[in-house]
C-alpha positions as CSV (number, residue, x, y, z in Angstrom):
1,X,47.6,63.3,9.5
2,X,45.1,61.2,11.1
3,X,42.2,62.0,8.3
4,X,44.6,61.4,5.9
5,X,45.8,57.6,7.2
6,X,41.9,57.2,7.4
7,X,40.9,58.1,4.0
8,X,44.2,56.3,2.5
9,X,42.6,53.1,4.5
10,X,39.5,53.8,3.0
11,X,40.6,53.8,-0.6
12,X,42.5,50.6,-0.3
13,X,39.8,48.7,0.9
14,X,37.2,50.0,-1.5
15,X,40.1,49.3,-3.9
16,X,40.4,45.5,-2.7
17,X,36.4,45.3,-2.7
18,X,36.8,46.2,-6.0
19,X,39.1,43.8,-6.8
20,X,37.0,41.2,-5.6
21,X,34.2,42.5,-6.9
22,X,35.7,42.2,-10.3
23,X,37.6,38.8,-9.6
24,X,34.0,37.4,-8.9
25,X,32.4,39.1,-12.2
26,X,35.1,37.7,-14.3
27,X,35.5,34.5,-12.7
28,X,35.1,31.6,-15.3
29,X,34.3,28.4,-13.4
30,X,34.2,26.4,-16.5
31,X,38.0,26.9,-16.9
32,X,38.5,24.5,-14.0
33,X,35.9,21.8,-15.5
34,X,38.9,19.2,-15.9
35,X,40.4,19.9,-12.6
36,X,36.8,19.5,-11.2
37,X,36.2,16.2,-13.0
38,X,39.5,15.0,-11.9
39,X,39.3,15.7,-8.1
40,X,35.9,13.9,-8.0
41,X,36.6,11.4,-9.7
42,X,39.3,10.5,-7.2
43,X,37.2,11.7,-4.0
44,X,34.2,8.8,-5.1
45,X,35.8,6.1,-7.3
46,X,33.0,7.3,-10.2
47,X,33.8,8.4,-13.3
48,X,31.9,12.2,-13.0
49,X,31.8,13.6,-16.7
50,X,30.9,17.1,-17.0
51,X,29.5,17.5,-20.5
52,X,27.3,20.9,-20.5
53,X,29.9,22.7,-18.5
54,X,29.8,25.1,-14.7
55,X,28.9,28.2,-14.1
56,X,29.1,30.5,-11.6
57,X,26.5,33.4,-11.7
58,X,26.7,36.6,-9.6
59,X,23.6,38.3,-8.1
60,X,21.5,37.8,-5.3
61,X,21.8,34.9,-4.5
62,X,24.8,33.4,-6.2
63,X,24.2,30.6,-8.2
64,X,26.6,27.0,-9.0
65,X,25.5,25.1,-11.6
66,X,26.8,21.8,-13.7
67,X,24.9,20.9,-17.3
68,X,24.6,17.5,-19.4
69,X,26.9,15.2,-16.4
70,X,26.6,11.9,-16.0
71,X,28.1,9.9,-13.2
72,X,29.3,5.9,-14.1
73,X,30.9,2.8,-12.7
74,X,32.1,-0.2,-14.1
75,X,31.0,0.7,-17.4
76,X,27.5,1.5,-16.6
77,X,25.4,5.1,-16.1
78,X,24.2,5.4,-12.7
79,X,22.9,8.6,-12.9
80,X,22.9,11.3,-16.0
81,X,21.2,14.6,-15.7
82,X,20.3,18.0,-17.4
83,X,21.1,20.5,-14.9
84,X,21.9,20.9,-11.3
85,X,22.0,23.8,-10.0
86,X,22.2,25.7,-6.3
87,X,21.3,29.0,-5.1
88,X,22.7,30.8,-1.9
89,X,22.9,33.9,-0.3
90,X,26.2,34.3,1.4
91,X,25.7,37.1,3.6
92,X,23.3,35.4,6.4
93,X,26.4,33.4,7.1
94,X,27.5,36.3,9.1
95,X,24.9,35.8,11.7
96,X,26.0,32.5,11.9
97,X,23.2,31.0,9.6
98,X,23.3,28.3,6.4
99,X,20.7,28.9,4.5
100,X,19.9,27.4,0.8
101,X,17.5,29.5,-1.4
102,X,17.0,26.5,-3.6
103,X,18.5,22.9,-5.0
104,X,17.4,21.9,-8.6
105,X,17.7,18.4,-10.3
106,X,16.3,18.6,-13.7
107,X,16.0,15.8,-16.1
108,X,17.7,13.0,-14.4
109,X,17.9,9.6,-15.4
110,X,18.5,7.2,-12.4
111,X,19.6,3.7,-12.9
112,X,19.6,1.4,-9.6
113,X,20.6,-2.1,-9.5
114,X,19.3,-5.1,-7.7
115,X,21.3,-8.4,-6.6
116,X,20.1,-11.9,-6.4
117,X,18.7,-11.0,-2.5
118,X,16.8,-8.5,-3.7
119,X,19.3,-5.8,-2.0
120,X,19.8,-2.4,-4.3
121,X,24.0,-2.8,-5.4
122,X,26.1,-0.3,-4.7
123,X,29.7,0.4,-6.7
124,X,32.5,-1.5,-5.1
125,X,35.1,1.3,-4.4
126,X,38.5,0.3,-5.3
127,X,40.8,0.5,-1.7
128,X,43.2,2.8,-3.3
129,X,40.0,5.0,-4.5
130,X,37.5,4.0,-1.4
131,X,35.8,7.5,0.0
132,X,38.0,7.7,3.4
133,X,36.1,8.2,6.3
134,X,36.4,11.0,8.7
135,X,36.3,10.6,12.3
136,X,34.7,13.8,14.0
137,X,34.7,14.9,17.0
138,X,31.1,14.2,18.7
139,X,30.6,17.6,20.5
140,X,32.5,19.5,17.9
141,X,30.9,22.6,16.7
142,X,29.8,24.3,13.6
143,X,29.8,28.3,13.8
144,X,26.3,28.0,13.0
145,X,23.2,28.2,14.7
146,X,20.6,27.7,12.0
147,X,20.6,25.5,8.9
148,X,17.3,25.7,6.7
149,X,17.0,24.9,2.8
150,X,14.0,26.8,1.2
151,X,13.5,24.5,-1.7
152,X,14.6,21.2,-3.1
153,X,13.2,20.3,-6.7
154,X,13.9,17.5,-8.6
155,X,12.1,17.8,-12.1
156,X,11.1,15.6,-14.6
157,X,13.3,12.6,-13.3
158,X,13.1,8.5,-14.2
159,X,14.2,6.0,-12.2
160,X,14.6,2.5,-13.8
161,X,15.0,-0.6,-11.1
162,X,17.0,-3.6,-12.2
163,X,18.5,-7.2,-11.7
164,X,21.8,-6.7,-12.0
165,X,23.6,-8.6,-14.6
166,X,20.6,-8.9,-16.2
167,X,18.9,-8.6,-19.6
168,X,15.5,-8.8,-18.6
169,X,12.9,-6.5,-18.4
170,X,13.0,-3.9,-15.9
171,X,11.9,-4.3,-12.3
172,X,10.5,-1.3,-11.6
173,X,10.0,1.8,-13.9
174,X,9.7,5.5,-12.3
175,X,8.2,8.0,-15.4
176,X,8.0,11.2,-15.0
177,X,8.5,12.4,-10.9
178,X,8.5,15.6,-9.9
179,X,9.1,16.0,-6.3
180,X,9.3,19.6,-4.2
181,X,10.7,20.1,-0.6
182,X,9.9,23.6,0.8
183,X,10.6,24.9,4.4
184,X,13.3,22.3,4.8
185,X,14.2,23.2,8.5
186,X,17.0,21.1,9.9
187,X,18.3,23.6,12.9
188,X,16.4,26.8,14.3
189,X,18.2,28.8,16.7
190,X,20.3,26.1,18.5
191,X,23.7,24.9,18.1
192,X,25.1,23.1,15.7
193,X,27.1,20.1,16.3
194,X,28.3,16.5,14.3
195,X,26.8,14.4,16.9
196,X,23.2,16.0,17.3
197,X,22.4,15.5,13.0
198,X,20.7,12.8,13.7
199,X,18.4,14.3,16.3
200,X,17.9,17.1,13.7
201,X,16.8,14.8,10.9
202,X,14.3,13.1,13.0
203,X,13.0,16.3,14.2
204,X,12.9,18.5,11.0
205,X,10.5,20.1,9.8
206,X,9.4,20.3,5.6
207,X,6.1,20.8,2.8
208,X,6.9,18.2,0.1
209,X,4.7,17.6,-3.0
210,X,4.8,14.3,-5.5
211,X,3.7,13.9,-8.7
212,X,4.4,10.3,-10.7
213,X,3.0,10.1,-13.9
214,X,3.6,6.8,-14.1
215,X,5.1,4.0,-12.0
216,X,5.5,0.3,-12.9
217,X,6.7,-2.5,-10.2
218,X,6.5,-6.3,-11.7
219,X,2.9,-6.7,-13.3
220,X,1.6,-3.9,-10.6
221,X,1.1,-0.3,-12.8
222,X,0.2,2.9,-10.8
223,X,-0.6,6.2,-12.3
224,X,-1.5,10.1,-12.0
225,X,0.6,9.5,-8.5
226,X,-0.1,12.7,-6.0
227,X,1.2,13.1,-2.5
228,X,1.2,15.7,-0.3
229,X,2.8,15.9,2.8
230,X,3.0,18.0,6.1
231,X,6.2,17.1,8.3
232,X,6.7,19.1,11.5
233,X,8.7,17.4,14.6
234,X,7.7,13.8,15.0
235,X,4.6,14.2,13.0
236,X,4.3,12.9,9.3
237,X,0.7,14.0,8.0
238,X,0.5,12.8,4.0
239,X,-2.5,13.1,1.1
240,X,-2.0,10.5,-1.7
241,X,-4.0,10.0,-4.5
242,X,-3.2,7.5,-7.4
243,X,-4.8,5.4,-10.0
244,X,-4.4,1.2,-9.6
245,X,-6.0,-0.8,-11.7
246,X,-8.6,1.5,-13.1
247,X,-9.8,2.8,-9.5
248,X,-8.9,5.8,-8.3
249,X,-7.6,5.6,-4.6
250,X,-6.9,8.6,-2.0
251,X,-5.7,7.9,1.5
252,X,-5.1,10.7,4.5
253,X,-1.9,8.9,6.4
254,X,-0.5,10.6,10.1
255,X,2.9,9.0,11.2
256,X,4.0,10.1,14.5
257,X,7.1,8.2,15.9
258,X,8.7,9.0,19.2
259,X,11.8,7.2,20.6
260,X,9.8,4.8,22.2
261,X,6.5,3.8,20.2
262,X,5.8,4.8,16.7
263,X,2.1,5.3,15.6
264,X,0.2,4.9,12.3
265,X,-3.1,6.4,10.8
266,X,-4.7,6.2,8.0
267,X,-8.0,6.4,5.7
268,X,-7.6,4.8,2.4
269,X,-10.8,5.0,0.0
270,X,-10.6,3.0,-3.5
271,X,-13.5,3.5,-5.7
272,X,-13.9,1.9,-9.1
273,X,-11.1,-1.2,-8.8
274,X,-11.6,-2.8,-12.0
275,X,-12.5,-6.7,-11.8
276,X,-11.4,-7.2,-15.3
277,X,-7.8,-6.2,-15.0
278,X,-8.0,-7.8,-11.1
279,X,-8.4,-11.0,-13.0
280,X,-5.7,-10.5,-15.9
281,X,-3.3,-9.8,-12.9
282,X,-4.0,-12.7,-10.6
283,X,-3.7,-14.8,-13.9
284,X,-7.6,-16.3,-13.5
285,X,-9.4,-18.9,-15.5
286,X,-12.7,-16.7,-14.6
287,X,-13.5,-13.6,-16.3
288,X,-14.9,-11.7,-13.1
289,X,-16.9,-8.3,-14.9
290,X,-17.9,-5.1,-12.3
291,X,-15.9,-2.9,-9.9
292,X,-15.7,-3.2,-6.3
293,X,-15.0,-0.1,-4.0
294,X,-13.0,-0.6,-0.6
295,X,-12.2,1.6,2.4
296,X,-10.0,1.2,5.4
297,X,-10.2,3.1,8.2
298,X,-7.4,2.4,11.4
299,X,-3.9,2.6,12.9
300,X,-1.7,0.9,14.9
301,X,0.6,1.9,18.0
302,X,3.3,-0.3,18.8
303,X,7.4,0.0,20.1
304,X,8.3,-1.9,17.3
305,X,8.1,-1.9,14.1
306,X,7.5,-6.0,14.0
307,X,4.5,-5.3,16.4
308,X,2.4,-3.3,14.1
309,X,0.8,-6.0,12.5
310,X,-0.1,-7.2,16.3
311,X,-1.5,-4.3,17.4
312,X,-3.5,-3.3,14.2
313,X,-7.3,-1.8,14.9
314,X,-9.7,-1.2,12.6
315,X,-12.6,-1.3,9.9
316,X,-12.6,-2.8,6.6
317,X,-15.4,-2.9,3.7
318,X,-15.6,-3.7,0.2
319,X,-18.6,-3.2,-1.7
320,X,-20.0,-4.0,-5.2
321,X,-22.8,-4.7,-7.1
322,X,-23.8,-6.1,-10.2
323,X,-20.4,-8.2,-10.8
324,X,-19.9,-10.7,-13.5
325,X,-18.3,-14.2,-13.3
326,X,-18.2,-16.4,-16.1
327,X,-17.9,-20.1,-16.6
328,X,-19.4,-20.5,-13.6
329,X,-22.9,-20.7,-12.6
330,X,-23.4,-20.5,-8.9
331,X,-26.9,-20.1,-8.7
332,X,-26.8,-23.8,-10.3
333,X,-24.2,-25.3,-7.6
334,X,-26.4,-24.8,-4.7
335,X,-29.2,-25.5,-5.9
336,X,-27.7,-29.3,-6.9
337,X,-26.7,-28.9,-3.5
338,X,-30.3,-28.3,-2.0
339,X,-32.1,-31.4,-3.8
340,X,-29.4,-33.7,-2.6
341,X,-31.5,-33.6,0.5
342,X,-34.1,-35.4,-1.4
343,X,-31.6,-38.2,-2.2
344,X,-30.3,-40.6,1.0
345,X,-27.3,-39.1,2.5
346,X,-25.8,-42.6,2.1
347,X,-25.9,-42.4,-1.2
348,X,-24.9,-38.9,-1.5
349,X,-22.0,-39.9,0.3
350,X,-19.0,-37.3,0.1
351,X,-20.8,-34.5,-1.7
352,X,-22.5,-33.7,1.7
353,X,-19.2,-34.2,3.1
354,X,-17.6,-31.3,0.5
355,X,-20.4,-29.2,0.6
356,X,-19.5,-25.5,-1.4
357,X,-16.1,-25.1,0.9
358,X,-15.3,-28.5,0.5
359,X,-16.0,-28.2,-3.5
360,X,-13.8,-24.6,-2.9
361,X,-10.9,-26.2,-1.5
362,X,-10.4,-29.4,-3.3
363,X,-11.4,-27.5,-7.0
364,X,-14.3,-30.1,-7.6
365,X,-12.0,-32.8,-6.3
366,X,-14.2,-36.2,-6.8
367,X,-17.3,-34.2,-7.3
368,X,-16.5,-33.1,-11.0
369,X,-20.4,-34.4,-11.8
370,X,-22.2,-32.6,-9.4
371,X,-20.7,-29.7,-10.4
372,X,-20.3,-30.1,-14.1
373,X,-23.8,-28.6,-14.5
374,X,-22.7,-26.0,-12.5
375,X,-18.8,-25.5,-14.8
376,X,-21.0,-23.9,-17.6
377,X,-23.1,-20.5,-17.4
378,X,-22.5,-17.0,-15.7
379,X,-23.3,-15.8,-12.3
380,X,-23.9,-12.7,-11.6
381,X,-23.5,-11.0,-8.0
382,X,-26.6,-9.1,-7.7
383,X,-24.7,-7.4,-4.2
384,X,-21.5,-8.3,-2.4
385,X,-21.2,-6.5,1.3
386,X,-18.1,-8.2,3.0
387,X,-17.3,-6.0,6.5
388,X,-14.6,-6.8,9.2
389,X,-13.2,-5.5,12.2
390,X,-9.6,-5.9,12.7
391,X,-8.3,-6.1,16.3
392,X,-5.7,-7.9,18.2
393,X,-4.4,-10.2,15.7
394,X,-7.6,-11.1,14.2
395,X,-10.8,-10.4,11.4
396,X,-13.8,-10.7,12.4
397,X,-16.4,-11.0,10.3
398,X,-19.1,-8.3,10.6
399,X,-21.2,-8.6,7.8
400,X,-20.0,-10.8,4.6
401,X,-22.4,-12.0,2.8
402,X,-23.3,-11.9,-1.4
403,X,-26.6,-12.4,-2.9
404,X,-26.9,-13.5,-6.9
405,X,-30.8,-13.2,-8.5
406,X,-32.1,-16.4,-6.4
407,X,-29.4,-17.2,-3.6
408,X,-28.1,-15.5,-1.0
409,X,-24.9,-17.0,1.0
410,X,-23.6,-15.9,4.5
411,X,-19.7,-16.1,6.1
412,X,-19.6,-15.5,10.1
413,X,-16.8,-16.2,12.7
414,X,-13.5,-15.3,12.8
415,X,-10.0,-15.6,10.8
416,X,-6.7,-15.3,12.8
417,X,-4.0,-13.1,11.2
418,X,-1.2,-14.3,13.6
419,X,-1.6,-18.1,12.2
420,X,-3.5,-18.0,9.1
421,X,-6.2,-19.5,11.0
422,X,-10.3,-20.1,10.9
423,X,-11.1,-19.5,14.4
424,X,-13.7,-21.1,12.9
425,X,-15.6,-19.2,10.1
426,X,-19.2,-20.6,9.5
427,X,-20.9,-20.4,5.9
428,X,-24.5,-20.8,5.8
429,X,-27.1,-20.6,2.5
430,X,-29.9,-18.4,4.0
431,X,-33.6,-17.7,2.3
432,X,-35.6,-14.9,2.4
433,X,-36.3,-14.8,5.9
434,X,-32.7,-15.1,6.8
435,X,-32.8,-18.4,8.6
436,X,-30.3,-21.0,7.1
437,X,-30.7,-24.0,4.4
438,X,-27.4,-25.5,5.1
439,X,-24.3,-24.4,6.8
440,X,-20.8,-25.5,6.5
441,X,-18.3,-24.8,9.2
442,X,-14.4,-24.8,8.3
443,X,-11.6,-24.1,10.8
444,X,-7.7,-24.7,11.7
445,X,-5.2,-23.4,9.6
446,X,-5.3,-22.4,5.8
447,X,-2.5,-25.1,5.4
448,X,-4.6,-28.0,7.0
449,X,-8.1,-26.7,6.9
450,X,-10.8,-29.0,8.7
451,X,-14.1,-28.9,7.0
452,X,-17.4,-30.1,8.5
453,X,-19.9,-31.8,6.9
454,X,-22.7,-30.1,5.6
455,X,-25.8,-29.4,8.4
456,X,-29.0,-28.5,6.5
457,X,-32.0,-27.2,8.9
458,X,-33.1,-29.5,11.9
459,X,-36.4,-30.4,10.0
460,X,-35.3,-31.5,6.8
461,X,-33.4,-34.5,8.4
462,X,-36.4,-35.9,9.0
463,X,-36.9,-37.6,6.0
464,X,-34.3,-37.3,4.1
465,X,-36.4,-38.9,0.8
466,X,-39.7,-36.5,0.7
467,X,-39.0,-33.2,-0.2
468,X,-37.9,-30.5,2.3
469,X,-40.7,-28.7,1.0
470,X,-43.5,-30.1,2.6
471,X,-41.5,-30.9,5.6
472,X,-41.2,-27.5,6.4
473,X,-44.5,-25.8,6.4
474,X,-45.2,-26.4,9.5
475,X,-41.8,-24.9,11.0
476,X,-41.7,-21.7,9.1
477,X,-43.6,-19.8,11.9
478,X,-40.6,-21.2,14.4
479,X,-37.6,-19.6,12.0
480,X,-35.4,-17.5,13.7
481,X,-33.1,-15.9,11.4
482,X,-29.2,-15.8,11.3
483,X,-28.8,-12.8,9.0
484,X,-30.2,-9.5,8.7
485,X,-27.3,-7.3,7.3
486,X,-26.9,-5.1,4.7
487,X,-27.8,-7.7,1.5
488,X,-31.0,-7.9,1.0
489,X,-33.0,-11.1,0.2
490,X,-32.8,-11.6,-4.0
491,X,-35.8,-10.4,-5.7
492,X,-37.0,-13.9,-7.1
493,X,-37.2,-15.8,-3.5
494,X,-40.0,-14.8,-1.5
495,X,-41.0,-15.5,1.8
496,X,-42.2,-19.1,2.6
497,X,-42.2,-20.3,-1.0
498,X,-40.0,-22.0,-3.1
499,X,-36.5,-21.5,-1.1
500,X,-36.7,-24.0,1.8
501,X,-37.0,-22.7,5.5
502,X,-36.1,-24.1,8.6
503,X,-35.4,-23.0,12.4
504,X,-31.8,-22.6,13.1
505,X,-30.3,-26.6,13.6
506,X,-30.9,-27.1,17.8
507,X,-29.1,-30.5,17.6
508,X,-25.7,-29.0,17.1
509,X,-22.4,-29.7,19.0
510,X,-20.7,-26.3,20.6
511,X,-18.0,-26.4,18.8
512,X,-20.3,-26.0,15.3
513,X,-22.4,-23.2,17.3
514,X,-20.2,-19.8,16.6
515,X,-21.0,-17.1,19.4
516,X,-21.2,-13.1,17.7
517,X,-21.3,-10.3,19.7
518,X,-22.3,-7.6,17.5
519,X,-21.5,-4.2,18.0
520,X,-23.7,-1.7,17.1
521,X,-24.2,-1.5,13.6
522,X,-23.3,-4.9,13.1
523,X,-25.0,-7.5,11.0
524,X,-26.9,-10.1,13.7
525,X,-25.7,-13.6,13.2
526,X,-27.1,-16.1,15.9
């Protein structure tokens, strides 16, 4: 009697497996599309429509999918998109586990709106259609213990940034991003509960990979965007490598952020920056010709995120040679500069005052025919070496100096990044030796700048009539040089020649004497 209750059991639930079984294979999700529509559209306040159609496919794993929707408000498209679709294996859910074989998002067209702030706009939920909000309880649990999602693509997606209410052009263009999450671990073998998901967010763990083939922000235009990243705990390591402005720039960034400090490091090589297009996009009247490479090497550690910029350390150099400038001879400008000496300083008057940053600042100012000679011609940059280090709130110049066929010029001192200050920065004219010609020395804040006047080489003020020339013979012995970095001495001035020489000026006050203490490495500047 007892076998025969037994097998009788038996056959009915192999008879309601069945059932299921065929339930499940006959099952036509599509046939509910309306009701599906419908129900969302009264959850959200959007009007979901559901063009393509659902499916539900059986296997291993099960599969839900929706084709062709698009999701709109107020008669606009937020979002359209080919196909998404989601793939899970239902039977780890008996040892108390969630996990996601895959997420896809193909083809979607995002549409994002910006206000007159500059905030994104969200839709404006009607109160009788406003998402209602659930209160949980805190500590309440979830029968799981483990929640991972093995893969999150989104395929072949645009995202187009606009003012809203507005015709104009767009803001911001995305073309063409594909982005892949793998190893998305948000619990491992813990409980689950409402409270802790934001603990789990901050700690999870993923692989993601980016590709942009094109992104445009304003006038800025990126391309051939690639990012890879390594995320595990509180440690954020990323590759990128994109394309701006015809250079090609790669960067190795590590994030680490704990509850109480956050940290940032990162290497950013750009080789190749186009000058041309730099020009176009800073809206020039100079054509500049030649590329510049830069790197970056630093971090900063700070509890806040408004601190960063405080506690910022590091090295940065940009490098070029052989760049262009036209309508602009420089070469021509100092020299003017030089054989005012030879005039008296009376009558020079507020040239000597100006000097180059003076004639810099003011844009020729009252000075438009000493430099007139100067408005017409090319210069050309024979090398450009400008290196500072970055520490405590302020850029200090290492090594910045440039050096055209016949002139070499020289920036030292110091530029505060908390005020926009010159704390002060010096610019001398050296020759070939390295001593100075002139200096100029400029400091306060970029808003109210204070510019000396012009110092030219202790000697030369002897007579400020004969020519420095043959004034400075007899000193040359006695230069002491204030420059010896990485940009050399131009190929036309020699040694005790033609480019005047004199010992560094010993009559100067101590506030126009700027103190370096070079590291090693550094280029000397006395």
């Amino acid at each position: 009697m007892f076998k025969r209750i037994a097998l009788a059991v038996a056959a009915l639930l192999m008879l309601l497996v069945l059932v299921v079984v065929v339930f499940i294979w006959r099952f036509d999700l599509d046939s509910y599309r309306d009701d599906v529509e419908v129900l969302l559209n009264e959850q959200t306040g959007l009007e979901f429509v559901i063009n393509g159609g659902l499916e539900f496919r059986q296997g291993k794993p099960l599969q839900l999918s929706a084709s062709d929707v698009s999701i709109n408000h107020a008669g606009k498209t937020l979002v359209n998109f080919e196909r998404l679709s989601l793939d899970f294996d239902w039977r780890p859910l008996f040892d108390r586990q969630l996990i996601i074989d895959d997420i896809l998002l193909q083809s979607a067209q995002i549409n994002l709106s910006l206000d007159s702030q500059g905030d994104l706009v969200f839709p404006e939920f009607p109160a009788s259609k406003a998402p209602e909000q659930t209160v949980h309880d805190g500590g309440s649990k979830l029968p799981l213990n483990t929640v991972r999602i093995e893969k999150i693509r989104i395929l072949a997606a645009n995202l187009v940034l606009q003012q809203d209410r507005a015709e104009d052009q767009p803001v911001a263009i995305v073309e063409n991003l594909d982005l892949v999450l793998e190893s998305l671990a948000l619990v491992q073998d813990a409980e689950v509960t409402v409270s802790a998901w934001p603990e789990y967010l901050s700690n999870v763990s993923l692989q993601a990979q980016l590709t942009i083939e094109g992104l445009r922000y304003a006038q800025y235009q990126l391309s051939e965007v690639k990012a890879l990243t390594h995320n595990k705990g509180q440690t954020l390591v990323t590759d990128l490598s994109l394309k701006v402005l015809g250079a090609a720039l790669e960067s190795d960034l590590q994030f680490d952020w704990q509850q109480t400090q956050q940290a940032l490091r990162s290497d950013v090589s750009i080789r190749g920056l186009q000058l041309p297009q730099l020009a176009k996009l800073l809206e020039l009247e100079q054509t500049l010709q030649g590329e510049l490479d830069i790197d970056w090497q630093g971090g900063s550690q700070a509890k806040q995120q408004d601190d960063w910029l405080k506690a910022l350390k590091g090295e940065l150099a940009i490098r070029g040679d052989q760049l262009g400038i036209s309508g602009f001879d420089l070469n021509k400008l100092l020299s003017n500069l030089q054989q005012s000496q030879e005039l008296d300083l009376v009558d020079v008057g507020g040239l000597a005052l100006a000097g180059p940053i003076g004639l810099l600042l003011t844009k020729g100012g009252d000075f438009g025919s000493i430099i007139s000679a100067a408005s017409t011609g090319d210069t050309t940059i024979r090398q450009l070496n400008m290196e500072w280090g970055i520490a405590e709130h302020n850029a200090h110049f290492k090594d910045v100096a440039i050096a055209t066929d016949a002139k070499r010029l020289v920036l030292t001192g110091d530029f505060g990044l908390a005020g926009y200050t010159f704390d002060p920065v010096t610019l001398y004219l050296v020759n070939a030796e390295g001593c100075d010609v002139f200096k100029q020395q400029i400091k306060g804040s970029v808003e109210k700048p204070e510019v000396s006047a012009m110092a030219f080489a202790a000697k030369s003020l002897l007579n400020p009539v004969t020519s420095l020339v043959e004034k400075t013979v007899d000193v040359i012995a006695k230069c002491e040089p204030v420059y010896s970095g990485k940009v050399d001495a131009p190929p036309e001035v020699k040694p005790a020649d033609t480019e005047t020489s004199g010992a560094a000026p010993s009559e100067e006050t101590p506030a126009e004497k700027v103190e370096q203490n070079p590291s090693p490495g550094e280029a000397v500047v006395e």
